[in-house]
C-alpha positions in Angstrom: -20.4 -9.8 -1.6 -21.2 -6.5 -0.1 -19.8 -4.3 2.7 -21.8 -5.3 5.4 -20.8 -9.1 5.0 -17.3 -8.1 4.6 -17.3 -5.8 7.8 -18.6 -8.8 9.6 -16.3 -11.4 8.4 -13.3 -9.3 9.4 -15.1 -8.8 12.8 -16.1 -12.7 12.9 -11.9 -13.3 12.6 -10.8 -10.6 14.6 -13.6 -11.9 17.6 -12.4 -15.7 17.1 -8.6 -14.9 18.5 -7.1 -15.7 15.0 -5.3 -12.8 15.0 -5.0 -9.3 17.2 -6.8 -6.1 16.5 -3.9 -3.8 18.1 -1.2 -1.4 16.6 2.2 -2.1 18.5 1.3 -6.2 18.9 0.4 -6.6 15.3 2.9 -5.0 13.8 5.7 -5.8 16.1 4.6 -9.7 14.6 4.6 -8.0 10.9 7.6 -10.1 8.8 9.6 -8.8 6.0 11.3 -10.1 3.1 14.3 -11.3 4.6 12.6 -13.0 7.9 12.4 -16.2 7.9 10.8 -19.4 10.4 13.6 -20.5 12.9 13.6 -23.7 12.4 13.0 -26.6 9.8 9.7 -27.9 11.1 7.9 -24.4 11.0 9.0 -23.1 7.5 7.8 -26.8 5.9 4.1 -25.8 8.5 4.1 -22.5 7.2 4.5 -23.6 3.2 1.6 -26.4 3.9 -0.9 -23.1 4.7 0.4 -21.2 1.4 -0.6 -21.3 -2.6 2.3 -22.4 -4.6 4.6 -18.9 -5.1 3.3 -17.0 -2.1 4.9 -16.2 1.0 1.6 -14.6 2.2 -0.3 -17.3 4.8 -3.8 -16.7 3.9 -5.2 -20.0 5.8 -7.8 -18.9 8.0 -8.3 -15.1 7.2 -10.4 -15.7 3.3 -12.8 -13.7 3.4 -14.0 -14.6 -0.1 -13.3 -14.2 -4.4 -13.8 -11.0 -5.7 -13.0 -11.6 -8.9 -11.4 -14.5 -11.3 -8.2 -12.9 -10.9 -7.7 -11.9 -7.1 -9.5 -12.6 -3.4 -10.0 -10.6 -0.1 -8.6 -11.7 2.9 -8.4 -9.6 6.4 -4.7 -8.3 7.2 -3.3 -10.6 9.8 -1.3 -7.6 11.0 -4.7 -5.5 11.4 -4.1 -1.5 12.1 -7.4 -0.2 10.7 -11.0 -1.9 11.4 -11.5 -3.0 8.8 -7.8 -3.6 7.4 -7.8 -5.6 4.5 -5.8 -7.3 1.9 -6.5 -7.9 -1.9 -4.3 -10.9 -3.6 -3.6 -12.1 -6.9 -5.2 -15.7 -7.6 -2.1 -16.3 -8.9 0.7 -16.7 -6.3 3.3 -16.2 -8.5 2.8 -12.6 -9.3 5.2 -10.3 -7.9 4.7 -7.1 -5.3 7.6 -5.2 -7.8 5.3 -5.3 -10.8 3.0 -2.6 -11.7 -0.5 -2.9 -11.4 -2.7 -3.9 -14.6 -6.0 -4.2 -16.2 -6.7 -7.4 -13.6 -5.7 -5.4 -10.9 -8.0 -2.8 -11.7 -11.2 -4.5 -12.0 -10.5 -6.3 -8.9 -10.3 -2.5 -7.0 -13.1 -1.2 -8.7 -15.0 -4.4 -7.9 -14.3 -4.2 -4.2 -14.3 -0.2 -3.9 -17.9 -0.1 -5.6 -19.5 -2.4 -2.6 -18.5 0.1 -0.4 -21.1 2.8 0.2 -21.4 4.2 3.9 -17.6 4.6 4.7 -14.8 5.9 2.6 -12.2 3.6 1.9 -8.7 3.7 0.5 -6.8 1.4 -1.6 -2.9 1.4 -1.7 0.0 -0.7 -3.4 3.3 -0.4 -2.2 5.8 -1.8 -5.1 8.7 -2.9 -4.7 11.4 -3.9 -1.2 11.9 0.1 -1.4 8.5 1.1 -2.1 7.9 -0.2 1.4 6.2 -3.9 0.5 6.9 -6.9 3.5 5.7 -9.5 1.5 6.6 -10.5 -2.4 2.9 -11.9 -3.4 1.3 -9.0 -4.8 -1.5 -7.3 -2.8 -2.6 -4.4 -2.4 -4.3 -3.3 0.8 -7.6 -1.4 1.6 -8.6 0.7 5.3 -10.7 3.2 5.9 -10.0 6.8 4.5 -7.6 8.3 7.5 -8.5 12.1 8.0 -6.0 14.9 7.3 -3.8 13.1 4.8 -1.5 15.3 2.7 -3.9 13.8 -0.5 -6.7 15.6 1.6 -6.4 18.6 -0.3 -7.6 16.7 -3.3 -11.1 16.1 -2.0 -12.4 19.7 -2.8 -12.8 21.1 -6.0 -9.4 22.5 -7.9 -8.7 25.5 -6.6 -10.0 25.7 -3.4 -7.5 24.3 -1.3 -3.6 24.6 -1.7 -1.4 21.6 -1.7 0.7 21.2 1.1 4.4 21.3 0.3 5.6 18.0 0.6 9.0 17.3 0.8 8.9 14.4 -1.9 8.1 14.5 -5.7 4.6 13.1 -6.3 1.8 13.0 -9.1 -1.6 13.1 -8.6 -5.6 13.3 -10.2 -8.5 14.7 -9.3 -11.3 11.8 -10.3 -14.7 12.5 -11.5 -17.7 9.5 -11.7 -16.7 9.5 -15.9 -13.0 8.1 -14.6 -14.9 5.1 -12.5 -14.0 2.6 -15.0 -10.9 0.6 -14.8 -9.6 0.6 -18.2 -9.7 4.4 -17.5 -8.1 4.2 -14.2 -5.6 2.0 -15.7 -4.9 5.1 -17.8 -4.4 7.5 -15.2 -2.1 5.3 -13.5 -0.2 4.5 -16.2 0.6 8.4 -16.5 1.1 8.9 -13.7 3.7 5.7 -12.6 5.3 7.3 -16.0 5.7 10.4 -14.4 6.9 8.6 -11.3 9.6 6.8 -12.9 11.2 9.6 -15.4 11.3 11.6 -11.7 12.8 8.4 -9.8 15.5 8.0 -12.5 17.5 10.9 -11.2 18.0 9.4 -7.9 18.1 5.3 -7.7 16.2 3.5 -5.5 18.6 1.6 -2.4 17.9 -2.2 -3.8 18.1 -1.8 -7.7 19.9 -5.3 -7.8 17.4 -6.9 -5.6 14.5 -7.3 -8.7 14.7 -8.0 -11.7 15.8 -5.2 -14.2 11.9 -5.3 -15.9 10.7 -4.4 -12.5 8.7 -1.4 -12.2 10.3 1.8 -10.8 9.3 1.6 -6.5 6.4 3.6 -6.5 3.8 3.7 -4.0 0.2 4.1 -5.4 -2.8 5.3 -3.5 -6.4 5.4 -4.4 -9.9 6.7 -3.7 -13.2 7.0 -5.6 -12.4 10.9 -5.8 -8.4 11.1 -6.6 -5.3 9.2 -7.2 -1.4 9.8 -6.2 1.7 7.9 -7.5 4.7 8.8 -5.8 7.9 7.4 -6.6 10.4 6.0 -3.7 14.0 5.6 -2.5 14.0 3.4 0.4 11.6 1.9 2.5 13.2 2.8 5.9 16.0 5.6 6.8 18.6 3.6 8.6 16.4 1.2 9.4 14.9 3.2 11.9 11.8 5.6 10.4 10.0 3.4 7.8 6.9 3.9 6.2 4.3 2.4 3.6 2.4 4.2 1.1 -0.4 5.9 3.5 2.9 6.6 6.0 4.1 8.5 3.0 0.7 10.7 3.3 1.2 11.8 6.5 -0.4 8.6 8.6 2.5 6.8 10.3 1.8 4.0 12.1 4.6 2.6 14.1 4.7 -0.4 16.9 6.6 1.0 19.5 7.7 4.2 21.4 10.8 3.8 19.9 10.0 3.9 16.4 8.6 7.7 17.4 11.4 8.6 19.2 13.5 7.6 16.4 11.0 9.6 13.7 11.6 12.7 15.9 15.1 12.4 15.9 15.7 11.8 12.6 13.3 14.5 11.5 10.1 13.7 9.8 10.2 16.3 6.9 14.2 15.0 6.4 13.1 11.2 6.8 10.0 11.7 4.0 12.4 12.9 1.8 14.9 10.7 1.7 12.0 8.1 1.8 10.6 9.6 -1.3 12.9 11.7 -4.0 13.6 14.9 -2.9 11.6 18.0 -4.7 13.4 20.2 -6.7 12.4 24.0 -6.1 8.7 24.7 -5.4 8.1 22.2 -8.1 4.5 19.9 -8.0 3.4 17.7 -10.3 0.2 18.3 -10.3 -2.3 16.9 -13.2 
């Protein structure tokens, strides 16, 4: 499997109608963990199409294995060209757990087939940490320019970080950390870093998971840096949600609405009650 082939198999589903290549349609459709079919008939169709323990529907939108342990498929709910979505094998494996060793290889696999365009991986743990579905996945779209991580693609000390309003830990990566017991590592440092910052300020739905859950977290990747940031909530009232590239500065929303609601509610105020708020001028940086 290489990039090419998996550009035009997300292409191939996106031309053939099975699902719609547009921002507010697609994500107006987007479930969450409480939604549910309306009636009997549809949730016994919709549990025919899924792998014992998921509530992801992948029937249709495989786009192949990448390794023994997890497959690609393209997002059904498509924001990015191409937007895609990498799955546990196992269906039983939860979005509240941290990643592993498995989880690892499976990036790295996929992220090393890509050589013309940038990509970016991202895992949002947890109901709070922003996840709609329970199956864990993470999720993969081209780099967006200008993100707050941006800073973090030039060499240490030539650029500033910008002063988020949300505690968050990050890593410069060089070609000798392009190994994923090594990324493994770094995460693991860094979602430790996470959590001891997270425990001053619980998360909205501690009761929802069970209490060896990982901390909600949001965890975002590219070949050349790495940022764990540790979350509260997954929307503010309901109202200004985001996921973990929202939480870099790329909000994506379905409706007018949804930006006049981030403009009312503030977006500096909304990210930090998103995220846990920073103490002081405070940055933890690695």
């Amino acid at each position: 499997m290489n990039e090419s082939f998996i550009l035009s198999e997300f292409d191939r589903l996106v031309n053939s109608g099975v699902f719609q290549f547009l921002l507010t349609s697609a994500l107006a459709k987007k479930p969450t963990i409480q939604s549910t079919p309306t009636t009997p008939e549809a949730t016994a169709n919709d549990q025919d199409q899924k792998q014992k323990g998921s509530d992801i529907n992948t029937h249709g939108f495989e786009i192949g294995q990448i390794t023994s342990s997890h497959f690609l498929i393209a997002n059904k709910f498509s924001w990015a060209r191409p937007h895609l979505m990498l799955l546990t094998s196992d269906g039983y494996r939860r979005q509240y757990e941290a990643l592993d060793l498995d989880d690892f290889k499976s990036i790295w696999s996929l992220l090393s087939t890509f050589h013309t365009t940038d990509y970016v991986v991202f895992y949002n743990c947890g109901q709070d940490g922003g996840c709609s579905r329970l199956h864990k996945h993470l999720q993969l779209i081209p780099t967006p320019p200008n993100l707050f991580a941006s800073f973090l693609d030039v060499k240490d000390g030539e650029s500033e970080p910008p002063r988020v309003p949300f505690e968050w830990s990050y890593r410069r990566l060089d070609s000798r950390d392009w190994d994923p017991e090594r990324l493994l590592e770094i995460y693991n440092h860094l979602l430790e870093q996470a959590t001891e910052t997270a425990s001053r300020d619980l998360s909205e739905n501690p009761k929802l998971v069970p209490p060896t859950s990982a901390s909600p977290h949001n965890f975002i990747l590219t070949k050349r840096w790495m940022v764990v940031l540790p979350r509260r909530r997954a929307a503010v009232n309901a109202e200004a949600g985001v996921n973990a590239i929202g939480m870099l500065g790329y909000i994506v929303v379905a409706t007018q609405k949804e930006i006049d609601n981030w403009v009312r509610l503030g977006l500096t105020g909304s990210l930090e009650k998103l995220g846990v708020a920073r103490q002081g001028d405070n940055l933890l940086a690695n």
